[in-house]
NUTORFI-923663 format. One line per field, with one value per atom (N, C-alpha, C): residue number from 1; residue in three letters; atom name; z, x, y. Coordinates in steps of 0.2 Angstrom, whole numbers, plus 2048, in hexadecimal, padded with zeros to 3 digits. Each point is the difference from the previous one (the first is absolute). Layout:
BEGIN
k <- c(NUM:...)
r <- c(ALA:...)
a <- c(CA:...)
zz <- c(Z:...)
xx <- c(X:...)
yy <- c(Y:...)
END
This chain:
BEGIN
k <- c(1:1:1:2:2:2:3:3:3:4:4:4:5:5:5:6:6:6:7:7:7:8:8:8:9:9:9:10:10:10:11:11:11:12:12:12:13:13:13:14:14:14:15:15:15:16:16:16:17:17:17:18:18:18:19:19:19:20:20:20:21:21:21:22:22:22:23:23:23:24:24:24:25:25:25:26:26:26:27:27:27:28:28:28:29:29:29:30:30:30:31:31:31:32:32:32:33:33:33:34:34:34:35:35:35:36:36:36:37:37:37:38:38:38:39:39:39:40:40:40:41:41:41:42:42:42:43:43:43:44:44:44:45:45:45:46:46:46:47:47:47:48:48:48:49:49:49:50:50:50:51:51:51:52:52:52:53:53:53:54:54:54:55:55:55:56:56:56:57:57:57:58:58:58:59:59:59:60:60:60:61:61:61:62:62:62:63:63:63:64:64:64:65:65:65:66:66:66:67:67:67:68:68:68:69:69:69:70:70:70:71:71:71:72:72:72:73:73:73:74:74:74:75:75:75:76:76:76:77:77:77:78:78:78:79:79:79:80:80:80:81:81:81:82:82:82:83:83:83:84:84:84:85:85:85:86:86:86:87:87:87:88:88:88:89:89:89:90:90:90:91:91:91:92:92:92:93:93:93:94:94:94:95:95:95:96:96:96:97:97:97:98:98:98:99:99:99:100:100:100:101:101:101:102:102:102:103:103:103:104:104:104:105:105:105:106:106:106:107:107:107:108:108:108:109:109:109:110:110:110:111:111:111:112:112:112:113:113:113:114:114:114:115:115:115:116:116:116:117:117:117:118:118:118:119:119:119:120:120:120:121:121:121:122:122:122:123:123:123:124:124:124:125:125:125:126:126:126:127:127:127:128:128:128:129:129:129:130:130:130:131:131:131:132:132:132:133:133:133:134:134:134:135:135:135:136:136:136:137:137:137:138:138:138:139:139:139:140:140:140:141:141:141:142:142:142:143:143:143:144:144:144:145:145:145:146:146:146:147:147:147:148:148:148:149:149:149:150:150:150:151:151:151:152:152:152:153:153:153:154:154:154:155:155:155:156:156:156:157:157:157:158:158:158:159:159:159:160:160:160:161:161:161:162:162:162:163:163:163:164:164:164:165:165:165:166:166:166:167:167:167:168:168:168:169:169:169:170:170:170:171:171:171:172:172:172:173:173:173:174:174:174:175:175:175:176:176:176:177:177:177:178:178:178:179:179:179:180:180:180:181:181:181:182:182:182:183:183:183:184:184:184:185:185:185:186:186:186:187:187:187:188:188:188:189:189:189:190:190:190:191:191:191:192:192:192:193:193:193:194:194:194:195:195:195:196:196:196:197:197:197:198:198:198:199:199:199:200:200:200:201:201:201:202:202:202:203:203:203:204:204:204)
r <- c(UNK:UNK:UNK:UNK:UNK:UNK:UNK:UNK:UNK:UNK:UNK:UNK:UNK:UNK:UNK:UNK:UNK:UNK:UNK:UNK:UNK:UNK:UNK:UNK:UNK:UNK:UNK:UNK:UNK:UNK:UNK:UNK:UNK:UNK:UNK:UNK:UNK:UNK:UNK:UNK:UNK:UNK:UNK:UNK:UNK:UNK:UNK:UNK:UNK:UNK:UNK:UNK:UNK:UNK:UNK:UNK:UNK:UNK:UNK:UNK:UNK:UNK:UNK:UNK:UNK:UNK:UNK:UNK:UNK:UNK:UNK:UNK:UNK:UNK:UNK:UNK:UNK:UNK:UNK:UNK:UNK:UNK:UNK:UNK:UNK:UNK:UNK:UNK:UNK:UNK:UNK:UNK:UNK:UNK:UNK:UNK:UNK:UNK:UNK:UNK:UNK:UNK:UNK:UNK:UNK:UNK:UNK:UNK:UNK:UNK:UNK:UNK:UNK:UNK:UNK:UNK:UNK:UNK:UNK:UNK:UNK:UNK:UNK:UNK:UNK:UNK:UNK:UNK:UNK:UNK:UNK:UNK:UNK:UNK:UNK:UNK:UNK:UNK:UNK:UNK:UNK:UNK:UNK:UNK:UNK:UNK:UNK:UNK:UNK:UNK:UNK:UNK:UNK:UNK:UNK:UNK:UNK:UNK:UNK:UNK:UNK:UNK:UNK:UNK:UNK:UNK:UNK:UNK:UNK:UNK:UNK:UNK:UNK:UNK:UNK:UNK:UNK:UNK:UNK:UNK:UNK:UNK:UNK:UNK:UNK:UNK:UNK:UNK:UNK:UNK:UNK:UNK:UNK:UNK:UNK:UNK:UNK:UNK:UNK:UNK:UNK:UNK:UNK:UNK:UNK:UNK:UNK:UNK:UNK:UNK:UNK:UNK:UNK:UNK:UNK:UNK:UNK:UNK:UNK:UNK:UNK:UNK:UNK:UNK:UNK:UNK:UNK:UNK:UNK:UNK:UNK:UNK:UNK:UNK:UNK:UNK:UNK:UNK:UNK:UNK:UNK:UNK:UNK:UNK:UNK:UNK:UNK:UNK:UNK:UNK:UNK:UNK:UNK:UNK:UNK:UNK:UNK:UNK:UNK:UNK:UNK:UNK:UNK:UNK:UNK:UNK:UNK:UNK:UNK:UNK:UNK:UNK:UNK:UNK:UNK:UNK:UNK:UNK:UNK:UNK:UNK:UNK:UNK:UNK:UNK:UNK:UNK:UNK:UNK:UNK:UNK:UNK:UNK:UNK:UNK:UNK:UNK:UNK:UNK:UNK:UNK:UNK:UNK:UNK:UNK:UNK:UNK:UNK:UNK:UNK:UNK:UNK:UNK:UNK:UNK:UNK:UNK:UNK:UNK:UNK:UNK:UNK:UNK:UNK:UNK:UNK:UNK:UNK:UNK:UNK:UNK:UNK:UNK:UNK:UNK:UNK:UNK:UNK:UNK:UNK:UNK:UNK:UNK:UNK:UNK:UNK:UNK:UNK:UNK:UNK:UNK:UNK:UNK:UNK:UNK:UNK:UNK:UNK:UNK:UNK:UNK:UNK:UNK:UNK:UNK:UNK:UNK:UNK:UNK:UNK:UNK:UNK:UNK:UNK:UNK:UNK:UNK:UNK:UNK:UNK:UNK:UNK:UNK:UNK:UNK:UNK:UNK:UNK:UNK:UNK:UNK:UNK:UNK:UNK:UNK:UNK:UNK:UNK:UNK:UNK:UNK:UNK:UNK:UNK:UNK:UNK:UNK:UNK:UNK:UNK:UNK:UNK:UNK:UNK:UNK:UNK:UNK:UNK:UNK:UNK:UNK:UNK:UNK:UNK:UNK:UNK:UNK:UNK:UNK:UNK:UNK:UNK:UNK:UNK:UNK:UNK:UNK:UNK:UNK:UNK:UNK:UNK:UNK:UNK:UNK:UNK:UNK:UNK:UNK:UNK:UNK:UNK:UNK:UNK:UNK:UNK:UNK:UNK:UNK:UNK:UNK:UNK:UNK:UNK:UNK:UNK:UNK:UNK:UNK:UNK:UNK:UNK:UNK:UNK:UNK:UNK:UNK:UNK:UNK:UNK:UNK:UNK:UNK:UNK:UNK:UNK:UNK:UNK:UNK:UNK:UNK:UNK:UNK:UNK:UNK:UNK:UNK:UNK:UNK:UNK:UNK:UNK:UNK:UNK:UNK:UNK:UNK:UNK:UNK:UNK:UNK:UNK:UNK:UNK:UNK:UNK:UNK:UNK:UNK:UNK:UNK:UNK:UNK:UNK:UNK:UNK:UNK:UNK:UNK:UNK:UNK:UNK:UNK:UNK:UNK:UNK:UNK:UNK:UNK:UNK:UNK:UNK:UNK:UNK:UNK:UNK:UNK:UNK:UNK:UNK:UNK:UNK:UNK:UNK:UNK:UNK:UNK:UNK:UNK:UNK:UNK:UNK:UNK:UNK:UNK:UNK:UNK:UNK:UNK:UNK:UNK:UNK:UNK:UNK:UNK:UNK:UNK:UNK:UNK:UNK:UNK:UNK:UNK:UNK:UNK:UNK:UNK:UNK:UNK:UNK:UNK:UNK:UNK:UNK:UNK:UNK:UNK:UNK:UNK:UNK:UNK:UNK:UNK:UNK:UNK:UNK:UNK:UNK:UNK:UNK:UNK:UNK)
a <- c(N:CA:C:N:CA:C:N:CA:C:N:CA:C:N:CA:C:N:CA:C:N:CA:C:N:CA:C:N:CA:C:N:CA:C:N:CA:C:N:CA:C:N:CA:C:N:CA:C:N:CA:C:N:CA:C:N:CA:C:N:CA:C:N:CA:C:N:CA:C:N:CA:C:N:CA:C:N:CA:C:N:CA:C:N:CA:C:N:CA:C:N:CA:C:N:CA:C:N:CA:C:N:CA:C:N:CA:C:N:CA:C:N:CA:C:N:CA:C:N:CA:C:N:CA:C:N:CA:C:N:CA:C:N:CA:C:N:CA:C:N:CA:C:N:CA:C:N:CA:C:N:CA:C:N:CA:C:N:CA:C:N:CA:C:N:CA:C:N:CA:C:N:CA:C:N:CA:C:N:CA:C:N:CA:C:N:CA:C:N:CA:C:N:CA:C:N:CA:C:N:CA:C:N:CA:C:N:CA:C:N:CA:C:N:CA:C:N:CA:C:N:CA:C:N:CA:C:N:CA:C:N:CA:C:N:CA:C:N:CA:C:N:CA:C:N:CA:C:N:CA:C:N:CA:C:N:CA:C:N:CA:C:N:CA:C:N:CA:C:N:CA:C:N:CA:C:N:CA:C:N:CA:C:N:CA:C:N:CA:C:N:CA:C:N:CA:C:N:CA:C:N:CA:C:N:CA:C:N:CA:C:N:CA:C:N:CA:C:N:CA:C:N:CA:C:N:CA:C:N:CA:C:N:CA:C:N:CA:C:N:CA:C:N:CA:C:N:CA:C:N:CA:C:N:CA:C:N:CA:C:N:CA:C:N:CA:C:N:CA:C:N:CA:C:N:CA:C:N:CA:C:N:CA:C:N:CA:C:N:CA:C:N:CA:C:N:CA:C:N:CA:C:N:CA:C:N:CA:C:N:CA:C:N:CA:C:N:CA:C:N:CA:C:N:CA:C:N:CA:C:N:CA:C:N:CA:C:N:CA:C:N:CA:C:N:CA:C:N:CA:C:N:CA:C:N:CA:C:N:CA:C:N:CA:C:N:CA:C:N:CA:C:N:CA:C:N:CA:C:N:CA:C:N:CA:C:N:CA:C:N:CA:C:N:CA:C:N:CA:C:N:CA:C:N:CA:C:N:CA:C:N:CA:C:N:CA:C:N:CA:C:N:CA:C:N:CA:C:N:CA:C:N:CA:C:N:CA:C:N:CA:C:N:CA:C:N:CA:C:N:CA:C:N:CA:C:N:CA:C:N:CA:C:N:CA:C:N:CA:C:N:CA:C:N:CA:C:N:CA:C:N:CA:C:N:CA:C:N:CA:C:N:CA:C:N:CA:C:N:CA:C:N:CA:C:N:CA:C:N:CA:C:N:CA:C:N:CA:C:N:CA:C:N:CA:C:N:CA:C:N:CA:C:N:CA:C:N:CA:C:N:CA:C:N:CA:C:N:CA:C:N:CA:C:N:CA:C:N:CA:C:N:CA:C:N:CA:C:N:CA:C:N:CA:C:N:CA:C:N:CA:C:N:CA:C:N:CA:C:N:CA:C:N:CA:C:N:CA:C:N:CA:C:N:CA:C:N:CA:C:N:CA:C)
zz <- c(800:800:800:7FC:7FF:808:805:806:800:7FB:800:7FC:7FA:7FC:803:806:802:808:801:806:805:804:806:805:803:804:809:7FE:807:7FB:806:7FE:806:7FE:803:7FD:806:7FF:7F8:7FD:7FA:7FA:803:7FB:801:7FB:7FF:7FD:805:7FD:7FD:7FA:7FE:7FB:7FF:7FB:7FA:7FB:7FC:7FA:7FB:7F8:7FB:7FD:7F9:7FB:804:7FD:803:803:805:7FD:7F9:7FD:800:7FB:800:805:806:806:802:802:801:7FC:7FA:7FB:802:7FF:803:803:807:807:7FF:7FD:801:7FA:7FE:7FB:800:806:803:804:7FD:802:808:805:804:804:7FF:803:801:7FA:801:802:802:805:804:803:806:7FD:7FB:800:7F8:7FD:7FB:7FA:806:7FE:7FB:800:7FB:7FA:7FE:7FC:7FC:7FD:7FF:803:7FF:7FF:7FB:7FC:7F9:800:7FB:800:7FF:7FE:7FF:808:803:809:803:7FF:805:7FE:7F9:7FD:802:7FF:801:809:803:804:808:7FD:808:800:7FC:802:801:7FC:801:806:806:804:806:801:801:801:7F8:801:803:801:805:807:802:807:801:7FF:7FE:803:7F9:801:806:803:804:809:801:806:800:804:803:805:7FB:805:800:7FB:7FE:7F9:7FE:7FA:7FD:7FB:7FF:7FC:801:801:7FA:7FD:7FB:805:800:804:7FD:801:7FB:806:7FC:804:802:805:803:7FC:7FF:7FD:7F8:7FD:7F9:7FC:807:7FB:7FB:802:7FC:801:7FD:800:805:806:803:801:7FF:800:805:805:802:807:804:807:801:805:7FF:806:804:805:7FE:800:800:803:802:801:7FA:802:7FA:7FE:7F9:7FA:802:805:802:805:805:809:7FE:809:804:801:803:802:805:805:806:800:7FC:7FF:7F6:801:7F8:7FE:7FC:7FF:7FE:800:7FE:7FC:7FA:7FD:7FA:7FC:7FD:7F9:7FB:7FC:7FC:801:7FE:7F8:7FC:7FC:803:7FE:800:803:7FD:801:807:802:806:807:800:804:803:805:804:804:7FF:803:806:801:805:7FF:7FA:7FE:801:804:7FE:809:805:805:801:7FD:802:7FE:7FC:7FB:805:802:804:808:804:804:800:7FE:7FD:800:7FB:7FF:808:800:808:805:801:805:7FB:7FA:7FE:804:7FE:800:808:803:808:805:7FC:804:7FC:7FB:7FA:7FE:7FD:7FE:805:806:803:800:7FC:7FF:806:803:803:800:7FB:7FF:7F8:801:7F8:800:7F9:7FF:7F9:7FF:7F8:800:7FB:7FE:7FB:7FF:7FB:801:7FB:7FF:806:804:806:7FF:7F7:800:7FE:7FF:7FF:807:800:805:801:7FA:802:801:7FD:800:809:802:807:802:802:804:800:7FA:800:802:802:805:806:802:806:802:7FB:804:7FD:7FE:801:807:802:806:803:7F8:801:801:803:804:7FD:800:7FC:803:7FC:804:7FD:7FB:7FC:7FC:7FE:7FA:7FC:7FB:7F9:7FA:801:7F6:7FC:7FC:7F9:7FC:7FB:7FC:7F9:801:7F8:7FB:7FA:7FB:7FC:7FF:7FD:806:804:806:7FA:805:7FE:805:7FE:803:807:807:806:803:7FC:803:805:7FE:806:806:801:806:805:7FC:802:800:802:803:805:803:807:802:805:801:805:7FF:805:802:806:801:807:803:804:800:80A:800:803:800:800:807:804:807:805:7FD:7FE:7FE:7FC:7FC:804:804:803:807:803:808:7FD:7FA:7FE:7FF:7FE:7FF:806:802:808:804:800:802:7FE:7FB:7FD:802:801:800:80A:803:806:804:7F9:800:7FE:7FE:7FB:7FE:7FB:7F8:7FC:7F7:7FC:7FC:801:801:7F7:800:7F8:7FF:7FC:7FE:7FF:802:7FF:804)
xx <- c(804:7FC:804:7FF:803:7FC:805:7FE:803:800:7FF:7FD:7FC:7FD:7F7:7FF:7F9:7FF:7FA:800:7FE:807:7FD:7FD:7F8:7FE:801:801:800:806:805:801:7FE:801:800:803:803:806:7FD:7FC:7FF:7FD:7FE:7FB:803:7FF:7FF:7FA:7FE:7F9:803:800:801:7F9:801:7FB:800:7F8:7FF:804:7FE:803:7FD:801:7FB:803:805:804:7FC:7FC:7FF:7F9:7FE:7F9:801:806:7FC:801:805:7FE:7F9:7FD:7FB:7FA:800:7FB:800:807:802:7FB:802:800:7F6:7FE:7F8:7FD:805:7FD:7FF:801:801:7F8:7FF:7F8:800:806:800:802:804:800:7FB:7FD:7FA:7F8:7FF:7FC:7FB:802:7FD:7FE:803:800:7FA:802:7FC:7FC:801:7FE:803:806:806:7FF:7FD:801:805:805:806:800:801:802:802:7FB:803:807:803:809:7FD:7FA:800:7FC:7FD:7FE:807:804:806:805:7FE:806:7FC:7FB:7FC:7FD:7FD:7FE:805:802:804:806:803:807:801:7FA:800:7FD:7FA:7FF:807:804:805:806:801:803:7FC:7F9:7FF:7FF:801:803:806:805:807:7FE:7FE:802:7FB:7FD:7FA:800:803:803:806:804:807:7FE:804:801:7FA:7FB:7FC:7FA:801:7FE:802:800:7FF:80B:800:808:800:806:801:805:7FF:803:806:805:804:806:800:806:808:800:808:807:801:805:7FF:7F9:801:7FD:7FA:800:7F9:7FD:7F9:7FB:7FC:7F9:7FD:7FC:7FD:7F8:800:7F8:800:7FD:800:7FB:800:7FE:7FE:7FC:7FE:7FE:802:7FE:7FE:7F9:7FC:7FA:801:7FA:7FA:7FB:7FA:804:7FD:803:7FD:7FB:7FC:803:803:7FF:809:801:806:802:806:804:800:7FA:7FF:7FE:7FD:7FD:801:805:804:7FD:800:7FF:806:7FF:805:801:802:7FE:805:7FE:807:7FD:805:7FD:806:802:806:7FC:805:804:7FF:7FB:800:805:807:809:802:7FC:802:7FC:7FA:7FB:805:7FD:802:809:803:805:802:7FB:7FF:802:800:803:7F9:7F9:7FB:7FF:804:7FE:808:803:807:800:7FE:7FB:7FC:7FA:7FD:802:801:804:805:803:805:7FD:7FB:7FB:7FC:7FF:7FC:806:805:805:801:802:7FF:7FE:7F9:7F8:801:800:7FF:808:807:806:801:7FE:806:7F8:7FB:7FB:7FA:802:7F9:7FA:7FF:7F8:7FD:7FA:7FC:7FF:7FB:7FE:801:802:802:7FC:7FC:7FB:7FE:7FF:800:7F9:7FE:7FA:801:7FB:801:7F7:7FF:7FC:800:7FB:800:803:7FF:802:808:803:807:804:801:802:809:803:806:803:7FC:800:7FE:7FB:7FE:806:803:807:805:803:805:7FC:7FD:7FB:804:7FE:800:807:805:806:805:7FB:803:800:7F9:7FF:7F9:7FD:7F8:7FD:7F9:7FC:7FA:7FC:7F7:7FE:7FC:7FC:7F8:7FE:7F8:801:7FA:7FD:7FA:801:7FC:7FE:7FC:7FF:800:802:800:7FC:7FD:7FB:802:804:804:7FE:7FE:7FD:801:806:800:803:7FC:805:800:807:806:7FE:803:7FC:805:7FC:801:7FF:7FD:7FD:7FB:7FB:7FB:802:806:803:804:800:800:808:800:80A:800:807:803:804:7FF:806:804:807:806:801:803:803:804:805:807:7FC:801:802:807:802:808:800:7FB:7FE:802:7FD:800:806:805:806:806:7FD:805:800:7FC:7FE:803:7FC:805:807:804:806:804:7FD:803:800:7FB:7FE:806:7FF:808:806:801:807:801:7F8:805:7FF:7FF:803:804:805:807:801:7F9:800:7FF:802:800:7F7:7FD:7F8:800:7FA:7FD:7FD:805:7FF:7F7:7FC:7FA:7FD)
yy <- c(7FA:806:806:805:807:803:800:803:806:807:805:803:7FA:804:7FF:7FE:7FE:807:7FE:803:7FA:7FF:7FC:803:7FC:802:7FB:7FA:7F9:7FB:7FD:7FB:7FB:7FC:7F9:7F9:7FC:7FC:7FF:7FB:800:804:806:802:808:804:806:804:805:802:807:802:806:802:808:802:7FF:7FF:7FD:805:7FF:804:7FD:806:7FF:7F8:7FE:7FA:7F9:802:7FA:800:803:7FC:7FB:7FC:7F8:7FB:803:7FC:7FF:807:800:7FC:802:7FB:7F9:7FE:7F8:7FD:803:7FF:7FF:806:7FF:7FB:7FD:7FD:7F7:7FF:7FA:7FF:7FC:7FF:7FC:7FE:7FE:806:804:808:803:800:804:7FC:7FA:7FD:803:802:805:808:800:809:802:7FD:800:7F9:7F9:7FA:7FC:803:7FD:804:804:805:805:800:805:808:803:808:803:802:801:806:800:804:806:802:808:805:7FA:801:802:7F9:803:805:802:805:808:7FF:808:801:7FB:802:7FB:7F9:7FD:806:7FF:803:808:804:806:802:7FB:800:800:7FB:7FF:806:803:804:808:800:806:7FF:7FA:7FF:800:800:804:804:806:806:805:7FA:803:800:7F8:7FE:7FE:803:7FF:7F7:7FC:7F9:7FB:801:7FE:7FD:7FE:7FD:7F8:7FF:7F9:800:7F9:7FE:7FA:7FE:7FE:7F9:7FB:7FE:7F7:801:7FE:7FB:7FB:7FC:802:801:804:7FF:7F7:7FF:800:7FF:801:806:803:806:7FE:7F9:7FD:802:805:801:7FC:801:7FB:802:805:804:805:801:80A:7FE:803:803:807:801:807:802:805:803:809:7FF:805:803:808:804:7FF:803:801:806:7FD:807:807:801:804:804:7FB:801:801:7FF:801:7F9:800:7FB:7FD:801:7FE:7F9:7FF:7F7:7FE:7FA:7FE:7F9:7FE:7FA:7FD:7FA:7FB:7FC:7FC:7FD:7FE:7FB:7FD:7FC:7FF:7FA:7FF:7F8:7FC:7FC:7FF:7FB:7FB:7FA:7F9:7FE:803:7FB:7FF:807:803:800:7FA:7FD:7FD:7FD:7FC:801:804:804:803:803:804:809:800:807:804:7FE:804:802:7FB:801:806:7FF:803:807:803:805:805:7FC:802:7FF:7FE:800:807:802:805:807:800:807:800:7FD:800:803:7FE:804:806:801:807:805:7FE:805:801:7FC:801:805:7FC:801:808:7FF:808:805:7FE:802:804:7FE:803:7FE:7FA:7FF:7FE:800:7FF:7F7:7FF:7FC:7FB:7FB:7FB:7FC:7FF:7FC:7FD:7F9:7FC:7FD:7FF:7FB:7FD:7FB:7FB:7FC:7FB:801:7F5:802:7FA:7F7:800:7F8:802:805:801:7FD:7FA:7FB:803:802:800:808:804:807:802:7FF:801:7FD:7F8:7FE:806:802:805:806:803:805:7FE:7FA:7FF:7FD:7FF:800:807:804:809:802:7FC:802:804:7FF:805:7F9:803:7FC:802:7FB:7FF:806:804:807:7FC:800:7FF:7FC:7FD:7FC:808:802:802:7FF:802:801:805:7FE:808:7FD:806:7FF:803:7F6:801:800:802:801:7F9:7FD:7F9:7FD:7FC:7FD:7F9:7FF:7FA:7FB:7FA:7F8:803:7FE:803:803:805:808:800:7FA:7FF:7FE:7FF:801:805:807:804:805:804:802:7FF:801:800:806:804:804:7FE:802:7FC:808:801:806:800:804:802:807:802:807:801:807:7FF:7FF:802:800:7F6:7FC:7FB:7FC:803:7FF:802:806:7FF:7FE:7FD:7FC:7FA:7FD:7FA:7FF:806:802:7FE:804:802:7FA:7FB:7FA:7F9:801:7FA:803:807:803:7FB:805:7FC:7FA:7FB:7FA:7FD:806:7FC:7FE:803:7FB:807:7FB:807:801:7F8:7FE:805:800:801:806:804:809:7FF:806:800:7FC)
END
């Protein structure tokens, strides 16, 4: 990886989350065009290349310029520098920085790794130790069996069961969303709590 022609935002032992570029269209294309990535999001469906070229990436690049330390991350393997697919710690495009979401979506290659809890896990001490966020929070839709796990060993904890009222629901819908969510309040009583037990225990 040209690690000075990128903007890095987080590393971690494996993974480097930097910001996106207009160069990263056909990763992104890629990546939505696997109909087991996209499962849960739009029922295996692609993302057409003039979506991600006009509205994903140009969205991305106004949380750049809009929030400091915040917005969606490109997230690529430490030693090779491989496209692994992107993470995202965000406010609403609307609001302030006080409550972010959290959220992630890998490359098939890159399942089963642990690169989704190490990701998350990571942005979660961010937001709470350097960011100031109040409150970290992820959802997903309730039969996502293995998206929720990685929630819960970030370190968020079950808040709700809902429904949104999706104009073309996808096979599972009737089962509803979930929200995970950490306060920093929380985060750090846990912190604190492993430290004085003389352990390094699990960020988030």
């Amino acid at each position: 990886m040209e690690r000075d022609s990128v903007r890095i935002f987080l590393e971690t032992d494996r993974l480097v989350l930097r910001r996106f570029t207009e160069d990263d269209l056909d990763n992104l294309v890629e990546l939505d065009s696997d109909p087991e990535v996209m499962r849960y999001l739009s029922g295996g469906r692609p993302t057409p290349r003039e979506v991600v070229r006009d509205e994903i990436l140009p969205l991305y690049f106004r949380y750049y310029a809009r929030f400091a330390g915040f917005g969606f991350w490109a997230a690529a393997d430490r030693s090779t520098g491989t496209f692994l697919g992107w993470f995202e710690l965000r406010p609403p495009e609307d609001g302030g920085v006080d409550e972010v979401e959290l959220g992630y979506r890998l490359r098939r290659a890159a399942w089963g790794r642990g690169y989704a809890t190490e990701g998350a896990r990571a942005l979660v001490h961010k937001a709470f130790a350097e960011l100031g966020v109040r409150r970290v929070f992820a959802t997903t839709m309730a039969v996502n069996a293995a998206s929720r796990r990685v929630m819960e060993k970030a370190g968020l904890r079950f808040v709700r069961n809902y429904r949104e009222d999706w104009p073309e629901p996808i096979p599972g819908a009737e089962h509803g969303e979930v929200e995970y969510a950490l306060t920093r309040a929380d985060w750090q009583s846990r912190l604190a709590g492993t430290t004085g037990n003389g352990g390094t225990g699990q960020r988030g």
